[in-house]
N, C-alpha and C positions, 0 to 999 in steps of 0.2 A: 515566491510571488512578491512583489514589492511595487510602490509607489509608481506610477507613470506620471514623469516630473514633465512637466510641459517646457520645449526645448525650443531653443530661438530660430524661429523661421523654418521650420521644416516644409519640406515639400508638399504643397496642396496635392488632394485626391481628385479624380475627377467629378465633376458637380453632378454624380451620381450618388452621393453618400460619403464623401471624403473628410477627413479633417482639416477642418480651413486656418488658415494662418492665424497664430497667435497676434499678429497685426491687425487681424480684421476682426478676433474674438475678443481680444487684451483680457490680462491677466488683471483679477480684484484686487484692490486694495487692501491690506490687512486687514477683514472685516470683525466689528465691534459689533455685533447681532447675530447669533446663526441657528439656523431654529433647526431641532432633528428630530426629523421623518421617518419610519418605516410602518411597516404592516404589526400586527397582535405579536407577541412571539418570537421575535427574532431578535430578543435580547440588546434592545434600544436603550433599555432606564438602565441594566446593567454597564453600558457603555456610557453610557452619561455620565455613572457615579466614578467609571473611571476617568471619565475625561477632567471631570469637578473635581477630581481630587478629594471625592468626599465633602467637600466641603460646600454643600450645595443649600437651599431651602426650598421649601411647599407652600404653594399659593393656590388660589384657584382662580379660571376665567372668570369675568364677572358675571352675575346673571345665570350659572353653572355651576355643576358639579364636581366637572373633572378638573383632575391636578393637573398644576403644574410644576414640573420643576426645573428651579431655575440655578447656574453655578457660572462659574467662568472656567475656561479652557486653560486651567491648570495641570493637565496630567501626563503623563511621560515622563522620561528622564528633565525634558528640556526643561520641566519644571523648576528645576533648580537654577536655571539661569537666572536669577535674579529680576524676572518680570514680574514688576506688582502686580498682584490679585486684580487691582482696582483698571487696572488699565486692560485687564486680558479680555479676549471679547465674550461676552455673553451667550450661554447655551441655554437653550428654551425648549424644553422637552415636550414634543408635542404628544397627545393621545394617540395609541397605536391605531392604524387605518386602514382598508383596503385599499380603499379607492378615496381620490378627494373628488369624487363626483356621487359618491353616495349621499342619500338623504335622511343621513343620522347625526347626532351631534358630533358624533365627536371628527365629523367630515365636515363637517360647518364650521367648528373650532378650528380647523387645521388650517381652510380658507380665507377665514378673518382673519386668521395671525400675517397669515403667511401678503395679504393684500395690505395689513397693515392698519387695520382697523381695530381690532382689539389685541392686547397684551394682559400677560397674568395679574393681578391684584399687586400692588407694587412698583410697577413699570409701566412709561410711555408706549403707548400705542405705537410700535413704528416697524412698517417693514424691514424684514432681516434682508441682511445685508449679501448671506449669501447658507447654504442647505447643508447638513449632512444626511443622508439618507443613508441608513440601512438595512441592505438587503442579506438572504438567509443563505449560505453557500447548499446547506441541508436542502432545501426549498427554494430554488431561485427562480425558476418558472415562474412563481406565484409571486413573488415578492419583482419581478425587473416590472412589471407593469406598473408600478408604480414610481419606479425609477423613471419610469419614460414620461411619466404624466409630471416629475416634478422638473425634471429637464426642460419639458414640454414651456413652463413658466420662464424659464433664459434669465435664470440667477443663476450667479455661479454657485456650484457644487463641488461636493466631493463623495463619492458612494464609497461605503465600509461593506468588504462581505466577510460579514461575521459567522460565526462559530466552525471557522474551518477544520478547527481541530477534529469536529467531530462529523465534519462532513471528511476529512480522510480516513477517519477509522472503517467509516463505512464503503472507501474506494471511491470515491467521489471527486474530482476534479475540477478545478474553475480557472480558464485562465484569464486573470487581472488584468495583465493587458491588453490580451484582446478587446476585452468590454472598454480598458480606460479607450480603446482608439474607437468600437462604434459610438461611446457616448461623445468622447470627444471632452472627457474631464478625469482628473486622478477617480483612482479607484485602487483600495489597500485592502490586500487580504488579510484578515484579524481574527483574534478569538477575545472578549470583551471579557470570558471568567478568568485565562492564563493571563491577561494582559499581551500578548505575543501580535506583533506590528501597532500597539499602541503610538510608539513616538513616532512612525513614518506617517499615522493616521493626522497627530497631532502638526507634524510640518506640513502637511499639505495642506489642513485649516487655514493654515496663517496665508495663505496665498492660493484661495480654490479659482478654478478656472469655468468660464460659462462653456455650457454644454452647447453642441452644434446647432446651428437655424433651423436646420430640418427637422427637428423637436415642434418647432413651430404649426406645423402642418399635420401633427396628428390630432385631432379634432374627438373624435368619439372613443369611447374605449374598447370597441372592438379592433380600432387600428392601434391602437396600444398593444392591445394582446396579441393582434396579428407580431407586432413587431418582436416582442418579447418570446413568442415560438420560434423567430427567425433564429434573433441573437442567441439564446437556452441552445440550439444546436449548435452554434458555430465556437460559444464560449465552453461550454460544458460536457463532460465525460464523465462515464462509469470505467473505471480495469475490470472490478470483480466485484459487482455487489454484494454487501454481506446480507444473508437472511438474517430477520432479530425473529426468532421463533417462541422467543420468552416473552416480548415485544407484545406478540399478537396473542398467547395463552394468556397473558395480562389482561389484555383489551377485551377477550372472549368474557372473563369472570367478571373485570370491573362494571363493563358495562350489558353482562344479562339481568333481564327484565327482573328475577327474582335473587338470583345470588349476588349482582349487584348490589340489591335493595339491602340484601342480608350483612354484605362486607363492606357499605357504609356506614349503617345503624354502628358496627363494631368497631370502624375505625372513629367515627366519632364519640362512642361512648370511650372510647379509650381517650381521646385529645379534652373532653370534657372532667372526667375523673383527673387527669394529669393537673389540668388547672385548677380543680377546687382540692386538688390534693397536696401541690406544691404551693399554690397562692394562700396558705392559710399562714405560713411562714412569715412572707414580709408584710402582709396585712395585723398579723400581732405585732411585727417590728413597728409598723408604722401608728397603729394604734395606739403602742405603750409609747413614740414619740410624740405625736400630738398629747396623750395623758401627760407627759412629764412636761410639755411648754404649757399646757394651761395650769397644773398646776404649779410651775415657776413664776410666770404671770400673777397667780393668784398669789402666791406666795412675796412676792414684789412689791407688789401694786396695794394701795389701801382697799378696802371697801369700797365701794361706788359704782358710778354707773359707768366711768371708761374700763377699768376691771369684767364688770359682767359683760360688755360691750366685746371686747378682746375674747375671754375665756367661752362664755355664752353663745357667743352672736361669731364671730371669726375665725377662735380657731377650732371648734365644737364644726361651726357650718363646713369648713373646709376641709376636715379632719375627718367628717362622715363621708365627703365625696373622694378623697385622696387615697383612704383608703381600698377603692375598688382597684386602684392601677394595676396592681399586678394582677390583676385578673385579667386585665385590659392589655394588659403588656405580653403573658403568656397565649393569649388565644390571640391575638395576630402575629405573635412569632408563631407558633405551630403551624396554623394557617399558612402564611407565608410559605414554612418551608412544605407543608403539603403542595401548596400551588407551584411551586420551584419540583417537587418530582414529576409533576403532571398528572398527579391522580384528581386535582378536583373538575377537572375538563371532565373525566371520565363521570364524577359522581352527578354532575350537574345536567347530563345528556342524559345517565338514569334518572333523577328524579324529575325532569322535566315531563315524562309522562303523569309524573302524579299531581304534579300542579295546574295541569294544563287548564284542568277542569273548571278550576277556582280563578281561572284568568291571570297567572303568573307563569312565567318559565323556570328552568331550572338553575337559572342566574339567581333568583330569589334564595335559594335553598340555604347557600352561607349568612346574608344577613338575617334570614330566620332563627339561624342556630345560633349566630353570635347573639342576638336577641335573649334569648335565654341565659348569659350571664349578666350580660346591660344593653338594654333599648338603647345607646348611645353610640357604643361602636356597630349595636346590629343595624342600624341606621345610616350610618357614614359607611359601613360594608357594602350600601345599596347601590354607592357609584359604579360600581361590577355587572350594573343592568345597564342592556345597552338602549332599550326602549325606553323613553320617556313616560309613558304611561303605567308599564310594567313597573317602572322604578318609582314613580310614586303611589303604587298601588303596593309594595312592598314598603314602603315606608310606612305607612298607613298600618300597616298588618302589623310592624316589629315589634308594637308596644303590647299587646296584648300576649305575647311570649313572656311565661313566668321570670322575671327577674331576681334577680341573687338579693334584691331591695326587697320584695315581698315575704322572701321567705320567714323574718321573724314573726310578721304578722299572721302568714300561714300554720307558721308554730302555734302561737300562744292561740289562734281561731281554733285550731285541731284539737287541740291538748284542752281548752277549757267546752270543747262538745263532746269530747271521748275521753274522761280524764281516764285515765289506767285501762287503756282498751287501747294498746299501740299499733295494733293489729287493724283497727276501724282509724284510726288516726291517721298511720300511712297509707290505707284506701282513700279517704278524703283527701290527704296529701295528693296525691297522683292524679285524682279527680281535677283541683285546681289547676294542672298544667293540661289536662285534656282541652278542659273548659278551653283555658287560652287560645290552645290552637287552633280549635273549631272554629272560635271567634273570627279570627285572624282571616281563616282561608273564610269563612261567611264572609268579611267585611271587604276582600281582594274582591271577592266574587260581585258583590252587592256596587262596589265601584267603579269596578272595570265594565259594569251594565248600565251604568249612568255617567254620572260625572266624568268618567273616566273610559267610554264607550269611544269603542275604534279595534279595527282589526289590529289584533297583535303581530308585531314580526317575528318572523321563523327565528328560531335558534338556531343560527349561522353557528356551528360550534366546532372548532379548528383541535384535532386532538395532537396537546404537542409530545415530541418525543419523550420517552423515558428517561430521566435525570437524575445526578445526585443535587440535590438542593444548593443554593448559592447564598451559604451561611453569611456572609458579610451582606451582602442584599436584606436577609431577612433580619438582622440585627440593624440595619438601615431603615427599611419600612417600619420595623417595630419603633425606632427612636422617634420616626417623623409623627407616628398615630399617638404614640405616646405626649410629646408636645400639643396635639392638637387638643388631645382629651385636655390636657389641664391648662392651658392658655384658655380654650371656649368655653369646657361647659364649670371649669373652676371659678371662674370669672364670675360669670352665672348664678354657680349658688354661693359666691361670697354676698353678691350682691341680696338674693332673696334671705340668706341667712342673716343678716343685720336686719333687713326690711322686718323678718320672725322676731328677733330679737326684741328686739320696739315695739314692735305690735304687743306680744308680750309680756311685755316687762308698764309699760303706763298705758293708762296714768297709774301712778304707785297708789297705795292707801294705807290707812294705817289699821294696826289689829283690829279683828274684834275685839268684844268686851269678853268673851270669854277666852280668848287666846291670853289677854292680859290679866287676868286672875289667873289662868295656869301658870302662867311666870311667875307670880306672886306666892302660889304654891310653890314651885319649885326654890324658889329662895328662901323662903320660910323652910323648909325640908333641909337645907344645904346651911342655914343660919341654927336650928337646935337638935338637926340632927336626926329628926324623931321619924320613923315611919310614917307614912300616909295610905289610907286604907281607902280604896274606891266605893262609893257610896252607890255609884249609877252606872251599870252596865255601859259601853262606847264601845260594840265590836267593830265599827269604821276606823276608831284608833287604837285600838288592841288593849283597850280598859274593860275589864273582868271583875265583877261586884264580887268582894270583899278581897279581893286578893292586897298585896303590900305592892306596891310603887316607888322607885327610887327619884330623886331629885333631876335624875338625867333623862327618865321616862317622861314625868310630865311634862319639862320643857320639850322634849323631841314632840310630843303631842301639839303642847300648845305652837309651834313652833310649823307645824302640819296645818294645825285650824289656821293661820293666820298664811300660810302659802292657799289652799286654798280658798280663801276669801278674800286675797289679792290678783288670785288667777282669773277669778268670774267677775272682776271690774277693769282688766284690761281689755285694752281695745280688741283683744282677739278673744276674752273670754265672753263681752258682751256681745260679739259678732256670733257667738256660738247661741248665746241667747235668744238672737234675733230670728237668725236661720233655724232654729229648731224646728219652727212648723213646715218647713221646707222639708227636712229628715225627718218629720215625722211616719212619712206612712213606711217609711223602712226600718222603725220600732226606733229608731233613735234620740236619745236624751239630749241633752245641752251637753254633757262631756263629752259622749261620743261626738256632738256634729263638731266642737273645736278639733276633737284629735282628726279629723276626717278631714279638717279645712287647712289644719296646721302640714299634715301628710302633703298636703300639695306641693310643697319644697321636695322633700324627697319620701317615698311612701315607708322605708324606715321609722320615721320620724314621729310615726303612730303612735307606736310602742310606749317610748320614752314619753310623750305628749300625755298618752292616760294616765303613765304613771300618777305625775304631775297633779293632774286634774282629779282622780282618781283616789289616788293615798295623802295626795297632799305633799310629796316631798320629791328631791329628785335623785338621791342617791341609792337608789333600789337596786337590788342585786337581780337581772333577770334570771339569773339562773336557780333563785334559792329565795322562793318568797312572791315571784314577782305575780305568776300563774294563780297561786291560792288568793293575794291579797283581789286581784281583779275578778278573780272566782262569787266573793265575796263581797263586792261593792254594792254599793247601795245607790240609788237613784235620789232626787227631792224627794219623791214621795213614798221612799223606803220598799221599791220593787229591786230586782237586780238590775244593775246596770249592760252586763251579758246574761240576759236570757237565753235560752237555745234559740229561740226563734231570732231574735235578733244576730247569733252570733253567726248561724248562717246566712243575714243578710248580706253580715259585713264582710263574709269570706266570698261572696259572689259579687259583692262589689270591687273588693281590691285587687280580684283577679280581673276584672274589668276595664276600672276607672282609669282617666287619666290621672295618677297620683304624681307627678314628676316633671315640674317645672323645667329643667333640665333640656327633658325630653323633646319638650314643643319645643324651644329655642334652637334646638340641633333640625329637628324637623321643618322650620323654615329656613335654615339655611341652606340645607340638602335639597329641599321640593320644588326651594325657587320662591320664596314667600311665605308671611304668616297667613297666608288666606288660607295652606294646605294645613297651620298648625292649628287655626280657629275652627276648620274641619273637623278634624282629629280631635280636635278637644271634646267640641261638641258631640260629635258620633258616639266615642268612647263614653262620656258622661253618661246620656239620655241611655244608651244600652245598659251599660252598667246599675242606671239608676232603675230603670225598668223592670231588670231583670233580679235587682235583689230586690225592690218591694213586691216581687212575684214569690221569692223566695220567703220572706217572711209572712205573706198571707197561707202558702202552703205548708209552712211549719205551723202556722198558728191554727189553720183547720185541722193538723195530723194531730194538734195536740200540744203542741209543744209549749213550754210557757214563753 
């Protein structure tokens, strides 16, 4: 099958449906704009990346969610001819579609492009110049109606029937030219993963021909589909179709009600173990690289404040967010190639019974799970919903899924209410991620009843064939999601990690008086040498009446008193001051409410932040010291600073709260506004805060101190 090259003056049909002279149609101009069209599924973005030559970028509509990708018509052999990049014409990859008569976005997106009113972020607003549309040789019943509806607009085209390869293994037939002469435009039979009629696809671009008048006059889309049952018979055959019996034993397991359930639960605890099992790798790579630039920086640089500024504030803030990537980078390649087999079509139509409840379909189900390693990709995962309200009631919901950010803090909360009880610790462990999800489906539920009230649409869900995954595709999506993470939300917390920095850091002050008599001891000690023997008990600084002290102990001491006494007159130690009566009724002191206020950056941030506040210093080993010394802290007024009762306030808050600046900034760009992220904020806060001073009043009635 091959190109139907439009040929000088051929003989007109009778003006029953004939093709009319290239005279009265005329042939495009090499057009500079050509936006491609098909249905869900029939391997559109794979043919893109081929046409792009790879070489393509990700934008989004404005005002939207959905991608776009944009490239130039690089690909084929001809590529090599020597056409600048710059000059080839531009491919605009629209959102897959049924129908552009549906009342869904991503049929409203196809319509404004294609009318010439909006273009992706990047690019002028301008109608394309002329279509490619691709239809499914697999499926082409389904997919020419929409060929008829894009012809139906009288720009020139050129239709691709793609994946022939594997519409012949199946016995399956299509003939190209028949279809190029009802439409009355080339039409190349292709396979988009072999590349196989790629170049014939690519010369007919350069010169597409408008489809016949009679397009004109089909008005509704039931004369579409009339027309498309005509054509489906006259263009297409079966020899011998093959039964896929494996096919359908597949479809039986994946999608029953209960062994479904069962061999999803498996197959995502397997893709989740994979990434916290391999991403622990270049997360030490990358950690010991940020450790070795601050301390070369530090190393560098004098003392000062553009030093803390850099080490501190830049690469400390950037180095805590960079570090997730490969976690980020592993769970949408797996993903990816899961969706490239066709099993998450399958998972998503089983768990869409169990969300229905809670006002979600089972398009939610992926940015649920990706939730659980970071609110950021589970959140940008939610473009995969096709309802506008489902999809911000899914965004709504991803934060409260335990993230790989809380976990330190769900350590050291567990460990200092269970100390040597791992048994009670990993139950509370487990608890915290229940907590979340409850939240979650509570909170879909609770908005999908208000705010966000409106019938949902049915889950239209198209189960595609069985596959082997389209490895270069999914090494493509992973590069594109990986750029986006660190161009958006890096940007993000460079910016709030300097804002901490400063906050922080002034106004400076100088010692106490008693931080400056420990120096004074300590030089005295290192000037005659002699022991010094403690006079007064200091279990906050690890000073023990009568023991000996060396000259390096008391400065590390005094050197603690004077960090701490510089931390509670910075702008963010006074702000912890102020707030306290805020945090009060959730047992919380002036240290906790900084590290709780400092956490807003990113909910890690806790950890390190008490330290600080806490011991006084910031070089603390968390693995060796860090648990006893917070064990043991003390309040102003000499109570503990983790109480039980407080400590379970603070582990049902941060499985709550919004801790993650980050997270709002991604959630107004995805929801369409910060109106949905001042939401979110709020909702998550006042729950959150609600429900741990409920917690700490029911610890403190049980007893607890």
């Amino acid at each position: 099958m091959s190109v139907v090259e439009p040929k000088p003056e051929p003989p007109a049909r009778p003006e029953a449906g004939g093709v009319e002279s290239p005279s009265v149609r005329s042939l495009a101009e090499v057009p500079t704009r050509i936006a491609v069209l098909g249905n869900p599924n029939v391997g559109k973005t794979t043919l893109f990346n081929r046409l792009a030559g790879v070489r393509h970028k990700t934008a989004n509509f404005p005002g939207t969610t959905q991608e776009a990708h944009l490239g130039r018509l690089v690909g084929g052999s001809s590529a090599a001819s020597g056409e600048a990049k710059a000059s080839a014409p531009l491919l605009i990859d629209l959102p897959g579609v049924y129908s552009l008569s549906l009342n869904v976005a991503e049929a409203q997106i196809c319509r404004a492009v294609l009318a010439g009113e909006l273009a992706p972020m990047g690019t002028t607003p301008a109608a394309p110049d002329a279509l490619l549309v691709v239809v499914d040789a697999t499926n082409l019943l389904r997919t020419l109606a929409l060929a008829a509806e894009a012809a139906a607009m009288g720009k020139p085209m050129v239709v691709a029937v793609n994946q022939m390869d594997v519409a012949r293994r199946r016995g399956l037939h299509v003939d190209a030219d028949a279809l190029s002469q009802r439409l009355g435009c080339p039409v190349v039979a292709i396979s988009a993963r072999t590349g196989d009629g790629i170049d014939g696809l690519v010369s007919a671009l350069r010169q597409p021909v408008q489809p016949l008048k009679e397009f004109g006059g089909l008005g509704e889309r039931s004369e579409i589909e009339a027309w498309a049952d005509s054509v489906y018979a006259e263009v297409a055959s079966a020899s011998s179709p093959v039964s896929n019996k494996l096919a359908d034993r597949l479809d039986a397991a994946f999608t029953h009600p209960l062994v479904g359930v069962g061999l999803f639960a498996a197959v995502m605890t397997g893709l989740f173990w994979v990434i916290f099992r391999l991403a622990n790798y270049p997360m030490d790579w990358i950690d010991a690289l940020f450790g070795w630039a601050g301390g070369t920086v530090a190393g560098t640089l004098p003392e000062g404040p553009i030093q803390s500024l850099l080490v501190d504030g830049v690469i400390a803030g950037v180095g805590a967010t960079v570090i997730f990537l490969p976690q980020i980078v592993l769970l949408f390649f797996l993903l990816s190639l899961l969706e490239g087999t066709g099993y998450l079509a399958r998972a998503a139509f089983v768990i869409d019974r169990l969300l229905r409840p809670f006002g979600l379909s089972g398009h939610a189900f992926v940015p649920l799970l990706s939730g659980h390693a970071c609110a950021l990709p589970g959140i940008m995962a939610a473009r995969a919903v096709p309802d506008r309200r489902d999809r911000i009631a899914t965004i709504l919901a991803v934060p409260f899924m335990s993230c790989t950010a809380r976990i330190p803090v769900y350590v050291l909360l567990t460990t200092l209410l269970f100390p040597g009880r791992p048994g009670l610790q990993a139950l509370a462990f487990t608890g915290c991620y229940a907590l979340g999800v409850v939240a979650g489906l509570v909170t879909s539920l609770l908005f999908r009843r208000t705010v966000l009230k409106g019938k949902s649409l049915p889950m239209a869900l198209e189960l595609p064939a069985y596959r082997l995954p389209d490895l270069r595709l999914a090494l493509l999506t992973t590069r594109d999601r990986a750029w986006v993470f660190l161009r958006k939300a890096g940007v993000v917390i460079l910016g709030i990690s300097v804002v901490l920095w400063w906050l922080g850091t002034y106004p400076q002050s100088p010692p106490p008086r008693e931080a400056v008599e420990l120096q004074a001891v300590a030089t005295a000690i290192e000037t005659t040498g002699q022991e010094v023997w403690v006079l007064e008990s200091r279990p906050a600084f690890g000073l023990v009446q009568g023991e000996a002290v060396s000259a390096a102990e008391v400065r590390a001491q005094a050197e603690s008193i004077a960090a701490r006494h510089s931390a509670r007159r910075t702008v963010l130690g006074r702000l912890g001051a102020t707030m306290q009566p805020v945090f009060e009724p959730l047992g919380y002191d002036r240290q906790l409410v900084i590290g709780v206020l400092a956490s807003f950056a990113a909910r890690e941030v806790f950890v390190s932040t008490m330290a600080v506040q806490v011991i006084g210093r910031e070089d603390f080993d968390e693995d060796n010291g860090i648990q006893d010394a917070l064990a043991n802290a003390k309040r102003d007024d000499g109570t503990p600073v983790f109480g039980t009762a407080t400590s379970w306030s603070l582990l049902v808050y941060y499985v709550l709260a919004m801790q993650c600046l980050p997270t709002l900034a991604v959630t107004a760009r995805e929801a369409g506004g910060w109106k949905w992220a001042g939401l979110q904020l709020g909702w998550m806060t006042m729950l959150a805060y609600v429900l741990a001073a409920a917690a700490y009043r029911i610890a403190l009635a049980m007893g607890a101190s």
